[in-house]
GUDO-822825 format. One record per residue: residue in one letter; x, y, z of N, C-alpha, C in turn. Coordinates in steps of 0.02 Angstrom, whole numbers, plus 50000, padded with zeros to 5 digits. Atoms other than C-alpha are relative to their C-alpha. Example, Ala and Ser with C-alpha at 12.3 -4.5 7.8 and 13.67 -1.06 7.14 Angstrom:
BEGIN
A500454994150000506154977550390500455006050000 S499584994149997506844994750357499615005550037 
END
This chain:
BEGIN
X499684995149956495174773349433500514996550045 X499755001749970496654770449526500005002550060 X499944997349923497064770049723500285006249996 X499774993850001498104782749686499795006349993 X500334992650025497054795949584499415001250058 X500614999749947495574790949726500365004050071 X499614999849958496754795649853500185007949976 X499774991750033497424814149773499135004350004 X500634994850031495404817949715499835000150116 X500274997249938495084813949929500415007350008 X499404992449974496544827449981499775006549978 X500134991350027496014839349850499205003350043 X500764997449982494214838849915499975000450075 X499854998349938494754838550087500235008050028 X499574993449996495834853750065499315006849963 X500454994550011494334863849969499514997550045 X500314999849939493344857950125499995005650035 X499614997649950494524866450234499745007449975 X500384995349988494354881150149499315004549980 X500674994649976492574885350118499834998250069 X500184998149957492614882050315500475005950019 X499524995849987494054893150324499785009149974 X500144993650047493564906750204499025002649982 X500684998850028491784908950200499505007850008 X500054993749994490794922250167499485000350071 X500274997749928490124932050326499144997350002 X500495001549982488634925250426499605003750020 X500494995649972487224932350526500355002750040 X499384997849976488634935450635500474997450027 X499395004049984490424933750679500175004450081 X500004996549931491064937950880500834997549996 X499325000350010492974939450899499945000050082 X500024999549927493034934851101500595000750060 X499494999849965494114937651247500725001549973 X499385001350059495414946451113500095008150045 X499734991349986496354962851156499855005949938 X500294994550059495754979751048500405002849978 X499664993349998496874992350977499645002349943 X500664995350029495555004850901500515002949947 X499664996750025496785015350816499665006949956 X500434993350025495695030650823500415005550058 X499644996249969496985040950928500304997750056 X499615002649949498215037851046500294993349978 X499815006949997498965019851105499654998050054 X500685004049984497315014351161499974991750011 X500185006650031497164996551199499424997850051 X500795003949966495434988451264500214991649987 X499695006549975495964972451335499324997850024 X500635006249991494814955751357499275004749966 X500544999750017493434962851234499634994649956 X500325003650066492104954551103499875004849963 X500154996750059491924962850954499444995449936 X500565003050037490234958950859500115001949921 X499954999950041490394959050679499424995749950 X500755003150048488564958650560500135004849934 X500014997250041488404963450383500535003749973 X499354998350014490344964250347500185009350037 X499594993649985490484980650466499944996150097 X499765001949946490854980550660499385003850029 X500564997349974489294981650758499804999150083 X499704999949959489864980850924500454998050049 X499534999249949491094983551056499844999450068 X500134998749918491284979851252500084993350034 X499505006249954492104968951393499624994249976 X500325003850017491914952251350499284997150071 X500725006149941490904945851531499395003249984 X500424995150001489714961151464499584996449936 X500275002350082489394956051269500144993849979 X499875005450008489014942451226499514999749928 X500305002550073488864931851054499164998150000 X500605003550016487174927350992500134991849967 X500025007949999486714907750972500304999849917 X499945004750073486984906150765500845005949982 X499394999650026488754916650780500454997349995 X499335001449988490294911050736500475003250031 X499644996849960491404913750856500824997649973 X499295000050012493314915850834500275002550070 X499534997949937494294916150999500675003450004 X499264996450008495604929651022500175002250077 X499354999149943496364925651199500695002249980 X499294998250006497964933151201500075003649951 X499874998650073497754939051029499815008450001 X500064990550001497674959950967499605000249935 X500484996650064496154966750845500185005450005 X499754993550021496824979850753499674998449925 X500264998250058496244988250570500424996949943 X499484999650070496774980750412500255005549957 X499664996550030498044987550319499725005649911 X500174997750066498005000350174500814999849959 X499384998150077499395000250011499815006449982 X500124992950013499425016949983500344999149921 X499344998650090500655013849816499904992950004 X499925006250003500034998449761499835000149899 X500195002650094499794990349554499664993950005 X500585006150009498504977249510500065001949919 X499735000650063498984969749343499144997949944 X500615000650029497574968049196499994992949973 X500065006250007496924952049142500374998749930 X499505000350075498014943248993499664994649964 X500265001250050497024940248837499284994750054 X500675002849962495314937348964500364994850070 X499995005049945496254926249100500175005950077 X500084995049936496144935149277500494997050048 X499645003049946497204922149367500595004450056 X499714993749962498474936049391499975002150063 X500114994649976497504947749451499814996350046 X500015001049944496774937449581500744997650044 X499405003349966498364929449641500285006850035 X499514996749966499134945349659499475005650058 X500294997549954497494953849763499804995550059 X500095004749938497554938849880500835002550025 X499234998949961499574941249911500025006850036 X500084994449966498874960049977499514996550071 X500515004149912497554948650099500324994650039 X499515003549971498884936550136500175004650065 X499604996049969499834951350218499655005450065 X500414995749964498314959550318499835006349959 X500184993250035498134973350179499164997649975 X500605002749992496294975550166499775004949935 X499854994350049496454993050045500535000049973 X499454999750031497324995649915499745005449937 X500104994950053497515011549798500584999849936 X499485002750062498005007649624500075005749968 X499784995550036499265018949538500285002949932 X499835000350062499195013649360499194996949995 X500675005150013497275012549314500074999349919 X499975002450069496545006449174499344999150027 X500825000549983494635005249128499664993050031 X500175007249968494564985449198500095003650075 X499814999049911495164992749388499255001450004 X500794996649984493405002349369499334994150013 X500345008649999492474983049340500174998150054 X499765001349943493544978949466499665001050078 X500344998049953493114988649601499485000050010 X500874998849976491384988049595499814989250003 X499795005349965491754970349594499974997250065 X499765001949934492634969549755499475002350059 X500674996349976491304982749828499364993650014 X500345001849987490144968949799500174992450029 X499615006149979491184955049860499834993649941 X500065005950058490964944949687500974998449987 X499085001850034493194944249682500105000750098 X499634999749951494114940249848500335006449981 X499514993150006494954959049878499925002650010 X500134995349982495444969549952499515006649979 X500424993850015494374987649954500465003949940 X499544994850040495044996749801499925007449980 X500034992450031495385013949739500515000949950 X499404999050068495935017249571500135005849969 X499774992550043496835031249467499984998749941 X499975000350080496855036149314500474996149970 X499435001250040497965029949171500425006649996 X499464995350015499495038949166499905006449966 X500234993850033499395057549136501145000849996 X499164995349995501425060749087500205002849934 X499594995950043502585068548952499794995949927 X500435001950040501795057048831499364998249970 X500834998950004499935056148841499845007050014 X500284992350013499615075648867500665004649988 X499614995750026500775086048775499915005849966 X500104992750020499765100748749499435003450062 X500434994649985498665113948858499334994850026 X500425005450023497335104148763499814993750042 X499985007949957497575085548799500134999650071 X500114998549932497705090148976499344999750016 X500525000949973496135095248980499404997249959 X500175005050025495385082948884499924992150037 X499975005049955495925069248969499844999550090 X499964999149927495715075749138499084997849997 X500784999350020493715080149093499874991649994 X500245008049995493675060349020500014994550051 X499735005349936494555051949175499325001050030 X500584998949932493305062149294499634996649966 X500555003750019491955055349183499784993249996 X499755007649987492455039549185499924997250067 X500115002649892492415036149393500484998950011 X499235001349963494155035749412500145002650068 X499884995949926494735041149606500335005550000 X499684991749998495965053249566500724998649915 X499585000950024497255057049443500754997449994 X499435002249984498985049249415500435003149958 X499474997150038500465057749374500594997649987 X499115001750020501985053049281500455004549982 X499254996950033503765061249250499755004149906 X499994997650043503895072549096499465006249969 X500664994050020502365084249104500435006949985 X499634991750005502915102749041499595003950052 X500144996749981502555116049146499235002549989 X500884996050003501095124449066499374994549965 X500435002850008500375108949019499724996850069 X500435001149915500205104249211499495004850033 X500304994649948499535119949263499345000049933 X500494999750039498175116649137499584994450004 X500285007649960497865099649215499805002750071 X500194995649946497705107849375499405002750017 X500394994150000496655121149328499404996049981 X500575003550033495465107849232499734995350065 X500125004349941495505095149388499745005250071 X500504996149950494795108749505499555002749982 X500574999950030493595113749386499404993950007 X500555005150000492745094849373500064996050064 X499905001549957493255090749533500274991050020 X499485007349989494585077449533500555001550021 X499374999949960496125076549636500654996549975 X499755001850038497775071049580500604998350051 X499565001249983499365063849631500594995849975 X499465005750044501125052249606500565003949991 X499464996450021502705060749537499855004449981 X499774991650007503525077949525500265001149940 X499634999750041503815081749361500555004250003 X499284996249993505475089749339500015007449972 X500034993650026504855104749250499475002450032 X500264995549927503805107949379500015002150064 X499575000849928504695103749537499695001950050 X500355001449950504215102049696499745005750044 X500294995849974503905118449764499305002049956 X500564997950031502605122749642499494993749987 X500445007050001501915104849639499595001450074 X500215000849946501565106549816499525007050013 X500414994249995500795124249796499354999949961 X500625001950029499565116249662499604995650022 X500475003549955498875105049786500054992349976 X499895007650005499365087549752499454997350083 X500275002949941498325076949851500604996650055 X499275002449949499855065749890500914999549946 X499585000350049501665066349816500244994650033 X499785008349970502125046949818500965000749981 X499474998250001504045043949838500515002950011 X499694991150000504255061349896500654998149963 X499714998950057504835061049724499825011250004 X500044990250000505455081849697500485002250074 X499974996449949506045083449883500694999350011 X499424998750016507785079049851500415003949948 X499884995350066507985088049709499905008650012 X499984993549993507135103349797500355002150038 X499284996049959508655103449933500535000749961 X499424996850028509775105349798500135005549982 X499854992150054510485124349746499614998749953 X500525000650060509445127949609500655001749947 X499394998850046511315131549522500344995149976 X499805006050016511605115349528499404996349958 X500665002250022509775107949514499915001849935 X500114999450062509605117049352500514999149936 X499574999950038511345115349266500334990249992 X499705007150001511525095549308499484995149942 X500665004350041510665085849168499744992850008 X500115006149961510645068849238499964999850069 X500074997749922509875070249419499744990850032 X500045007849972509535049949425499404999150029 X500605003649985508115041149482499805003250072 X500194995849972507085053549597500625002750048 X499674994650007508455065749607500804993950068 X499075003849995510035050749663500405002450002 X499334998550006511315059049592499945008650034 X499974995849953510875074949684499825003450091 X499855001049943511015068849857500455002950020 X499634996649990512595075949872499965006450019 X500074990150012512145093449860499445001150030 X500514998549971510575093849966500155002650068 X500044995149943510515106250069499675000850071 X500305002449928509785100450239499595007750030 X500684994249968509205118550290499665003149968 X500464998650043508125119050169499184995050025 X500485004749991507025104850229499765002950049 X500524995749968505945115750349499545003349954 X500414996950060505465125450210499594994049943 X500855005650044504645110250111499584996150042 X500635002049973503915102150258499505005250019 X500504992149984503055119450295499684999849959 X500504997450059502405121450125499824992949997 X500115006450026502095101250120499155000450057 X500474999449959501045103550286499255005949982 X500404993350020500315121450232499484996649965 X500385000150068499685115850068499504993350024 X500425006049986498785099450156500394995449949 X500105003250036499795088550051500334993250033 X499835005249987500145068850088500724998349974 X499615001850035501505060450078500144991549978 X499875006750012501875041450014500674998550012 X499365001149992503585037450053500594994749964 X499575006650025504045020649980500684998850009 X499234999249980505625021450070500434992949995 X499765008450022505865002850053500184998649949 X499864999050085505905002949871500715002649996 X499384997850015507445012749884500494995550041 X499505003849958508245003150031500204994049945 X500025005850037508004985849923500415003649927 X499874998350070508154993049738500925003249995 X499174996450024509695004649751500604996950042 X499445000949973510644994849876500374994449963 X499415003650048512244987649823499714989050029 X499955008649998511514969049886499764997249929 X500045003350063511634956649765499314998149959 X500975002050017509924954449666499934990750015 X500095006549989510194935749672499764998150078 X500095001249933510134935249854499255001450036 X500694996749988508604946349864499504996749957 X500335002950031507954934749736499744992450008 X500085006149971508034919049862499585000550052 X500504996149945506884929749981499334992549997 X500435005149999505544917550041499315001749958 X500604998150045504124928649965499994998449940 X499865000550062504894927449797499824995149984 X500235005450028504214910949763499334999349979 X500854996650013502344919449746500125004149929 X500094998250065503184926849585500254997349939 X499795003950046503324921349418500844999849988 X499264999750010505194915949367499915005849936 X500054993250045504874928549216500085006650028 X499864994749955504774941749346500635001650043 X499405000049976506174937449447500545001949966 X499415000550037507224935949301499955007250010 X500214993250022506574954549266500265005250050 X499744995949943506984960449443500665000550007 X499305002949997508644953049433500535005449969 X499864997650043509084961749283500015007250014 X499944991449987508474979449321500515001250059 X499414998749929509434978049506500525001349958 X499474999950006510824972249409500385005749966 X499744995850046511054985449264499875005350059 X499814996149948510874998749424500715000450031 X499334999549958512214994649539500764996749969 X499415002550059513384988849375500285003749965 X500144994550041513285004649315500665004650039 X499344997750003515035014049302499765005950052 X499934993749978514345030349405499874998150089 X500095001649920513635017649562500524999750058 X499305000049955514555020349726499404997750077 X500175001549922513905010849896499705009450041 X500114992349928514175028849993499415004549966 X500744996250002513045037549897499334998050007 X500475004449984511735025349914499875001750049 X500164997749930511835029350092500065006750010 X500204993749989511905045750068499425002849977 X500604999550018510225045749988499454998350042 X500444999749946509395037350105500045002450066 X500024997949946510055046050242499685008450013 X500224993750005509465061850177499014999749984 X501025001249996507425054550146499934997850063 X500115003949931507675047250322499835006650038 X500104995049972507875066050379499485003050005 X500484995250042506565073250271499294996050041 X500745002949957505375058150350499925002650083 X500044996949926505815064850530499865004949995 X500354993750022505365081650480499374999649996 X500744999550012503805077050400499674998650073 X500275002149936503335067950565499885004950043 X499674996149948503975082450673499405007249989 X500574994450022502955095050558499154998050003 X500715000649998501305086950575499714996649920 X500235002050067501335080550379499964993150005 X500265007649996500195066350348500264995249955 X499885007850035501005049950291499604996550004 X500525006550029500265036450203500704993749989 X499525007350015500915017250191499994997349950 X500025002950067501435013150051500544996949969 X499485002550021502765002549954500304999649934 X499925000050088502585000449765500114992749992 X500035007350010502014983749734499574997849948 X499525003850000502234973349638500575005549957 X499574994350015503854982949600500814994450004 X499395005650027505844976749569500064996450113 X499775004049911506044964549747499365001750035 X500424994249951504394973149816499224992849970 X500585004350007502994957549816499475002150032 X500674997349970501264963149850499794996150075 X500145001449955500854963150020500514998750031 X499375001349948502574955450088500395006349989 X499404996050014503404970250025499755006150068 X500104995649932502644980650179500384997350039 X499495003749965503624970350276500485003950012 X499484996050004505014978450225499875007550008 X500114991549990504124997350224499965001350064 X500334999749938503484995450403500915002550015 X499165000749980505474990350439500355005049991 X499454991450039506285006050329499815005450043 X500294992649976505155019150410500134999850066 X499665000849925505805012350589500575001249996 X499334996850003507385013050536500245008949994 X499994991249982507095031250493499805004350067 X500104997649942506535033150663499315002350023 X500694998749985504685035050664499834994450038 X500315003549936503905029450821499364995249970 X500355004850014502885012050804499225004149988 X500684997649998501205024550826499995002049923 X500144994450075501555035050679499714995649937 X499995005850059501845019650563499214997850003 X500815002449993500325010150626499435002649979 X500654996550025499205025650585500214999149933 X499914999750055500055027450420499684995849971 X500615004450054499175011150363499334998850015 X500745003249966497685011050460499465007349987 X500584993950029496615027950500500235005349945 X499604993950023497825039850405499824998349924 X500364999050060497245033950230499145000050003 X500914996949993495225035650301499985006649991 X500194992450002495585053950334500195002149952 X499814997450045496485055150186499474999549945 X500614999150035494825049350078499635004550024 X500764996849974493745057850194499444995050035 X500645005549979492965040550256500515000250080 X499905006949931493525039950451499624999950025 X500665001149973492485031750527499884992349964 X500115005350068492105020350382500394992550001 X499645002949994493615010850378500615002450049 X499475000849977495425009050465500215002150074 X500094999349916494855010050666499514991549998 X500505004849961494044996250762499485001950035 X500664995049987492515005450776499604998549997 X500535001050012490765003850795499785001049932 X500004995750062490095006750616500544998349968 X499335001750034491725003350539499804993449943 X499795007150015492024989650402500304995850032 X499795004549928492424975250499500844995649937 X499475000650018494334975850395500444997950060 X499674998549941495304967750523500474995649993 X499405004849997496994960250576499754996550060 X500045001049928496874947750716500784997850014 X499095000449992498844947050772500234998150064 X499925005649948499704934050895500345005350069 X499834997449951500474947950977499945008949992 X500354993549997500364969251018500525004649948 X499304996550036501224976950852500045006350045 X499814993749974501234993250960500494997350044 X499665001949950502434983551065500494998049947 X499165002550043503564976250926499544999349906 X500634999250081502954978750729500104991749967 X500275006050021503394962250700499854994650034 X500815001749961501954955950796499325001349926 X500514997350051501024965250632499844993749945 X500035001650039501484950850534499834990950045 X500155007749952501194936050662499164999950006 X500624998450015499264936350596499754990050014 X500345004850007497904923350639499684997649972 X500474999750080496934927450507499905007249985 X500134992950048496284943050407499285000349983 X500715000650027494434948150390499885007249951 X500174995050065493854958850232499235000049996 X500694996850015492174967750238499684992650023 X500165005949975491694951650371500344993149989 X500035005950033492194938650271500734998250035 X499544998949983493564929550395500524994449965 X499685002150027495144922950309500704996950063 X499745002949968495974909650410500944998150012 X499345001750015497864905950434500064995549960 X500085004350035497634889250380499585001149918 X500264997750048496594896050246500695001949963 X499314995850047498114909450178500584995649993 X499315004950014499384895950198499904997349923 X500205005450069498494883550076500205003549935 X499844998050065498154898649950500815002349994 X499134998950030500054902749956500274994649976 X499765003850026500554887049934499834997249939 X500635000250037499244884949782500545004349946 X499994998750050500104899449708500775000449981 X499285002250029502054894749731500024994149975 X499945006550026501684876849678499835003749922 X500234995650067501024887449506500644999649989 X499495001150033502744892549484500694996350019 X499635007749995503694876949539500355002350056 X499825000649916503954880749716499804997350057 
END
């Protein structure tokens, strides 16, 4: 053996020291001390100098620190100065399947969601492994986030009759899937036969507006959530136009122009009415359709967490977009200035948003790509509260678990951010994290550094 290799095997074993002290799983208990609270169970609440007790990966109590105090065998984590708030949820997130049995992937890319403080994550392309998965994560045998998965794709090519609607709907539910996922191309009366079957076995459904069903009647069949508010540009267009234009572009692009602004009362009314969610992924569009150069967006610091195969891939799709003889800068901004509206509306009307981005997606890296959503949905003008709920309690009430998760609550999973400063004061504070704890288990800075660097050294970064 050489000095040298003796010398690399200390480091390595030094560094997996570090983190099973860094990363380990939860003790008899953990006490987060002298840290500031933000509950995010209503209002802009903050409980300043508390301890927060944390047994059996949930949060088992609250109260000033000179009051509560740790027991002798906890680990304590000191959060002077520091803000406990709820880990994050991905409302529009993808978790890739293992390739020919190797999982490396899939973990890499459900740590780059715990990197980021995302603690939930609802996957919108299942597949019968997510179902392994999750019960998985449930039992903490996979670092990862809490999951919730959808079906495999219900669109214009997997149910193309009445029938296979309800066929597949019947098998999903049977299966333990969370809810249905919808893709582009469904016909009319084969949706309303999906519908009719999914309130029969009692499964819920959501994702895109097909075009032959459009968004008023999507939203009258009870979508749980329409991600993208895909349909809602399309439904401010004349319907003289809307129906006679045959290329309407990537959720309804090329009929920005023609959207009719006093129309948008009338879909947040029926969006609110009908109880239905919305996902926004407004980032996705900022990044994807804008005229910046993909190369540039491809020197992003995150980007080194993805494979060069991918990049190339992102590169490519950007490029054949904004290369494309019909692209024009102004409309670009006239697209998003018209979902920017539609998000102040929703806000204004009382319709519940969810946080979500579409990750991994073209420029959109799991977990960093909130980054950028948090950022878009400010730019649209939603007040730091709104956002904050959007990833925290606002997908609990949307399962039906609050309480459960996405408050700093008694009872609660103990999902938490601990953050250097008060994102209700500046959001990026949200991303100045000390660490990240998942169902107890607390995940250290020094910890998330290492595994990042772990998985850009992978692809030669």
């Amino acid at each position: 053996m050489t000095k040298k290799w003796l010398l690399s095997l200390s480091l390595t074993l030094g560094v997996l020291a570090l983190y099973a002290q860094s990363a380990k799983k939860a003790g008899p208990e953990t006490a987060f001390t002298h840290v500031n609270v933000l509950p995010m169970d209503g209002g802009r609440t903050l409980l300043e100098n508390q301890t927060v007790i944390v047994k059996a990966g949930k949060i088992a109590k609250i109260g000033p620190s000179d009051k509560v105090k740790p027991g002798k065998l906890a680990t304590v984590i000191d959060g002077t100065g520091k803000y406990l708030l709820p880990g994050l949820a991905e409302m529009h997130a993808h978790i890739p399947t293992p390739d020919n049995g190797d999982d490396a992937l899939v973990k890499e890319t459900l740590f780059l969601y715990l990197a980021n403080g995302v603690t939930t994550i609802r996957g919108m392309l299942g597949a019968p492994y997510h179902l392994q998965l999750r019960k998985m994560a449930e039992n903490n045998e996979v670092l990862s986030p809490r999951i919730v998965t959808s079906s495999p794709s219900l669109n214009g090519s997997t149910i193309q009759t009445p029938e296979e609607a309800q066929e597949k709907v019947t098998k999903y539910q049977h299966d333990g899937y969370d809810f249905l996922k919808i893709h582009p191309g469904v016909k009319l009366d084969v949706f309303d036969a999906m519908v009719r079957t999914a309130r029969k076995v009692g499964i819920t459904f959501a994702g895109h507006v097909p075009v032959d069903v459009g968004i008023r009647h999507a939203l009258e069949s009870g979508y749980a959530s329409v991600d993208h508010m895909d349909g809602y540009v399309e439904g401010l267009a004349p319907a003289a136009i809307r129906d006679t234009m045959k290329n309407q572009g990537f959720f309804g692009y090329d009929l920005a122009p023609f959207a009719d602004e006093q129309a948008i009362p009338e879909l947040t009314g029926l969006t609110k009415g009908n109880n239905v969610w919305v996902v926004p992924t407004q980032s996705l569009f900022v990044r994807w359709f804008s005229p910046e150069d993909p190369n540039v967006l491809a020197n992003e610091p995150e980007m080194k967490y993805m494979s060069p195969k991918t990049l190339y891939q992102w590169r490519q799709s950007k490029a054949s977009l904004i290369t494309s003889p019909d692209y024009n800068e102004a409309q670009w901004k006239q697209f998003i200035a018209v979902r920017q509206k539609m998000l102040r509306a929703f806000r204004r009307t009382g319709v519940g948003l969810l946080l979500g981005s579409d990750a991994p997606q073209v420029f959109n890296v799991p977990g960093f790509s909130l980054h950028h959503e948090v950022k878009a949905l400010e730019e649209a003008g939603l007040p730091i509260e709104t956002i904050l709920e959007s990833g925290t309690v606002n997908p609990a009430r949307f399962f039906g678990k609050q309480g459960q998760f996405g408050t700093v609550t008694v009872g609660a999973s103990a999902d938490l951010i601990l953050a250097d400063g008060n994102p209700m004061n500046n959001l990026d504070d949200l991303w100045n994290q000390s660490g990240v704890m998942v169902r107890g288990q607390w995940l250290s800075r020094e910890f998330i550094a290492g595994k990042l660097a772990e998985i850009a050294a992978k692809y030669g970064n």
